[in-house]
DOMAR-17615 format. One record per residue (C-alpha): residue number from 1; y, x, z. Coordinates in steps of 0.2 Angstrom, whole numbers. Each point is the difference from the previous one (the first is absolute). Example, Ala and Ser with C-alpha at 12.3 -4.5 7.8 and 13.67 -1.06 7.14 Angstrom:
// residues 2
+-----+-------+-------+-------+
: pos :    c2 :    c1 :    c3 :
+-----+-------+-------+-------+
:   1 :   -22 :    62 :    39 :
:   2 :    17 :     6 :    -3 :
+-----+-------+-------+-------+
// end
This chain:
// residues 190
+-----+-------+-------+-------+
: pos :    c2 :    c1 :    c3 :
+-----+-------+-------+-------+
:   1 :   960 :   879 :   516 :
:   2 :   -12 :    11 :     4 :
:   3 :    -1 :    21 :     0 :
:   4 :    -9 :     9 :   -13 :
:   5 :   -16 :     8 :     6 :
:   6 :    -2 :    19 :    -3 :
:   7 :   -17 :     6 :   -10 :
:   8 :    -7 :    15 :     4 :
:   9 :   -15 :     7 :    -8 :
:  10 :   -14 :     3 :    10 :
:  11 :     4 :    16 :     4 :
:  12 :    20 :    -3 :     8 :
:  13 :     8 :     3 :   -16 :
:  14 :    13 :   -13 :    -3 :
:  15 :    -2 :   -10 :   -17 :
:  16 :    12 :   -13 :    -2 :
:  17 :     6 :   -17 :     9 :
:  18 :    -8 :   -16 :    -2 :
:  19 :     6 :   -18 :     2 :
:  20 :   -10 :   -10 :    15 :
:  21 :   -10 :    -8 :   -12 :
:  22 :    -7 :    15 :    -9 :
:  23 :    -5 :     6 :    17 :
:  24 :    -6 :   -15 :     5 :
:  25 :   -12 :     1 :   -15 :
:  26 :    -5 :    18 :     5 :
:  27 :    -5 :    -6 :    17 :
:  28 :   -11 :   -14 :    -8 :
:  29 :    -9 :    12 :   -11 :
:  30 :    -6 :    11 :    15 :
:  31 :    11 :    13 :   -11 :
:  32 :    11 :     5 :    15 :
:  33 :    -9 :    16 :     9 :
:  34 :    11 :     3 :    16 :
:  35 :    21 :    -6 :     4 :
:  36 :    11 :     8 :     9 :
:  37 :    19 :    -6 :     9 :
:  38 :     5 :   -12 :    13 :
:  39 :     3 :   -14 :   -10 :
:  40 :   -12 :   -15 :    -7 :
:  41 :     3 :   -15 :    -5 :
:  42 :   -10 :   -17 :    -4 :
:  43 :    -1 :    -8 :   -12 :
:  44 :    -6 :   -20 :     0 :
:  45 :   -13 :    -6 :   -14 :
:  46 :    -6 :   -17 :    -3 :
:  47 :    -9 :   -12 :    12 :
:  48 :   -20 :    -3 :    -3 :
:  49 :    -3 :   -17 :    -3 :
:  50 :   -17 :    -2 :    11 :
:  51 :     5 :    11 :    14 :
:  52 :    20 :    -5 :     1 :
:  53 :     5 :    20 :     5 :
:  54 :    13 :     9 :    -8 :
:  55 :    -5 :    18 :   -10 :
:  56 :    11 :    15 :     5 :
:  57 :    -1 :    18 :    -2 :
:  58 :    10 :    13 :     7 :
:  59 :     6 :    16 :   -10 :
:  60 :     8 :    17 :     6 :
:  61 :    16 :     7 :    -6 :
:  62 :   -10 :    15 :    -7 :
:  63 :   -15 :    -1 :    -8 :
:  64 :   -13 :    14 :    -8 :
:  65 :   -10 :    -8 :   -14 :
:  66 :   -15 :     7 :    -4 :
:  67 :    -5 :     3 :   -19 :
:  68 :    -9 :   -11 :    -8 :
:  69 :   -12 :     7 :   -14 :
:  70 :    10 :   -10 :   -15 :
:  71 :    15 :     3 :     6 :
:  72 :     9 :    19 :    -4 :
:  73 :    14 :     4 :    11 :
:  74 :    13 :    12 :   -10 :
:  75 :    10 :     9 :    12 :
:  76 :    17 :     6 :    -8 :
:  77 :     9 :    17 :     4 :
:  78 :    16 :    -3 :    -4 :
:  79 :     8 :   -17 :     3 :
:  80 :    10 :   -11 :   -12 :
:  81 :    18 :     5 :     2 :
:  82 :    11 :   -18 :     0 :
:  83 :    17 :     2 :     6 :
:  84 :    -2 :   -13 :    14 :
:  85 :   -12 :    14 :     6 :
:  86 :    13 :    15 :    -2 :
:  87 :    11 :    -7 :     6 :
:  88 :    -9 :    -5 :    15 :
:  89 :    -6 :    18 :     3 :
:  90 :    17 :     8 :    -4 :
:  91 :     7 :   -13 :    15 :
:  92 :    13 :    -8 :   -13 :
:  93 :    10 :    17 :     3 :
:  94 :     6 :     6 :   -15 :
:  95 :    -7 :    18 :    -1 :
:  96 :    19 :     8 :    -7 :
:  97 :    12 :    -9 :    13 :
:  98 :   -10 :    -4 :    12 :
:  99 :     5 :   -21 :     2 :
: 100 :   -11 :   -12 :     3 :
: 101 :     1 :   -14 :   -11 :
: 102 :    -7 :   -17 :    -5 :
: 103 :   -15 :     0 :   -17 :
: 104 :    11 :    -8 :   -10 :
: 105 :    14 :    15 :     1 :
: 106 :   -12 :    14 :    -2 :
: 107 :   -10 :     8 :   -13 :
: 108 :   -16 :     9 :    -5 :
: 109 :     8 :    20 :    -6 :
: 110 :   -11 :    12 :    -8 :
: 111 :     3 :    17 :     8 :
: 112 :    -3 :     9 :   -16 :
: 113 :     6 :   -12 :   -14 :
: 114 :   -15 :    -9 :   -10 :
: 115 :    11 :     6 :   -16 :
: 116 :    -2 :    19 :     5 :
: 117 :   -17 :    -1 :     6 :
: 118 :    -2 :   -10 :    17 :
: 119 :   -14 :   -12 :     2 :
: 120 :     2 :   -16 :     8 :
: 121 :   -12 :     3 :    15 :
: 122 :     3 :     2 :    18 :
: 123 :     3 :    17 :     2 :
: 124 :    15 :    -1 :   -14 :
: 125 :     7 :   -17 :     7 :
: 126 :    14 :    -1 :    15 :
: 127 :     9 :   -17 :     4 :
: 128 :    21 :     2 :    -5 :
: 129 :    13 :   -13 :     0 :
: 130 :     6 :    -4 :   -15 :
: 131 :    17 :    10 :     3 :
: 132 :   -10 :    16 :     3 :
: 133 :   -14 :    -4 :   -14 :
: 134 :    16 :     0 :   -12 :
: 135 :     7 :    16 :     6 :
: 136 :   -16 :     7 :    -1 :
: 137 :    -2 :    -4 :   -17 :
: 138 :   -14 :    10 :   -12 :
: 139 :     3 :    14 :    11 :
: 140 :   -11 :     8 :    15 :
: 141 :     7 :    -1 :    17 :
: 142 :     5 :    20 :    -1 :
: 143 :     9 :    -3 :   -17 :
: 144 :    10 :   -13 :     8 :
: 145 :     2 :     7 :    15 :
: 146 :    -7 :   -14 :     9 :
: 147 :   -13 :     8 :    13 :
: 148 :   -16 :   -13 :     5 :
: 149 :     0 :    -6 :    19 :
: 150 :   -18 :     0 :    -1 :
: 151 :   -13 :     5 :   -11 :
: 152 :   -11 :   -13 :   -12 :
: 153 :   -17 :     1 :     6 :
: 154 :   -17 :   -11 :    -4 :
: 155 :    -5 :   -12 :    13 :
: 156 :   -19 :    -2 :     5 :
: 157 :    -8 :   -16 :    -2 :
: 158 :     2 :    -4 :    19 :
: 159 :    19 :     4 :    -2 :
: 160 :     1 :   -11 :   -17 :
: 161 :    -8 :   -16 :    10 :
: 162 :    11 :     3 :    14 :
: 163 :    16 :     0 :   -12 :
: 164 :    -7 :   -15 :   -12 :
: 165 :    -2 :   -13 :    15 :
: 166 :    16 :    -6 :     8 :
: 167 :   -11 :   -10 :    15 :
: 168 :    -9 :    12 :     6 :
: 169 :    -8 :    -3 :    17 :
: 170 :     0 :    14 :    14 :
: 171 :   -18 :     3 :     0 :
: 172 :     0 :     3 :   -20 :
: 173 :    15 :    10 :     1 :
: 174 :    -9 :    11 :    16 :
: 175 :   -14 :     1 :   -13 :
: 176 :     9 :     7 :   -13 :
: 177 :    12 :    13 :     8 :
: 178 :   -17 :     8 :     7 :
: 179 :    -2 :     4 :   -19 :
: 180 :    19 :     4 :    -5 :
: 181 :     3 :    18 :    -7 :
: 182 :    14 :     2 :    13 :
: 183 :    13 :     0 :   -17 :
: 184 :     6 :   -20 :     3 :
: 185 :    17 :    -2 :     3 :
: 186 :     6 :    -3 :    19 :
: 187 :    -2 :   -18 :    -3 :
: 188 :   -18 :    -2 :     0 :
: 189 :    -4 :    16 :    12 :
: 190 :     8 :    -9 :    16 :
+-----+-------+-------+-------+
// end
């Protein structure tokens, strides 16, 4: 299986991550403008009947794609907010005990209940297990006497790729932490 590759805009700016193929495509469209990283890797094509020679091409683990006059790139301010991803940049630590625990024990908990006025967006959302989620109830963390460990902040985009892709190679990640806010949890600023 190979790596996704890591798209940049033209300027550095970190857009998304691509499968192989889409990259692959990219370079065959003289769409890619400069790579960056370590690693590459080959890919094998077909052979040509009249010369007998395999076609191959090579592709970076970063690339920056230059814009195309049809093609509008939106950028997004604010990242979606999945629980695979909070829970990611929370480090599975419940942020009212402190315990690290598997997804399928913890939850997403709305520092200020949606039902008094929370929202549902990064800066409102901690991870909890379900035994402190419980406790907490519809109640903020001061009325239930259940001070936060940390507080719920909005990660940048380069900080959202890096906590949405589980195989992420050291040269992507070196990439990415040059643009982290210095707000990740410990995990991802060794």
């Amino acid at each position: 299986m190979k790596p996704l590759i890591l798209r940049l805009d033209i300027s550095g700016t970190p857009v998304t991550w691509l499968p192989w193929q889409d990259a692959v495509s990219l370079y065959c469209r003289d769409m890619v403008g400069w790579t960056a990283g370590d690693e590459t890797f080959t890919f094998h094509g077909g052979t040509n009947r009249k010369s007998g020679l395999r076609s191959a091409i090579s592709v970076n683990s970063i690339i920056a794609v230059k814009r195309s006059r049809n093609h509008k790139h939106t950028y997004r301010n604010v990242p979606p907010l999945t629980n695979r991803e909070l829970f990611q940049r929370d480090a599975r630590i419940c942020m009212y005990c402190g315990a690290r625990h598997r997804d399928s024990s913890l939850t997403r908990d709305h520092v200020i209940p949606i039902s008094r006025g929370g929202t549902d967006r990064w800066s409102n959302v901690v991870t909890a297990c379900r035994s402190c989620n419980t406790r907490k109830g519809n109640r903020t963390p001061e009325e239930a006497r259940m001070p936060l460990l940390a507080v719920p902040y909005v990660p940048n985009w380069a900080e959202y790729l890096a906590l949405s892709n589980r195989k992420i190679l050291t040269d992507q990640m070196e990439f990415l932490k040059s643009q982290f806010s210095g707000r990740m949890m410990p995990f991802y600023n060794q």
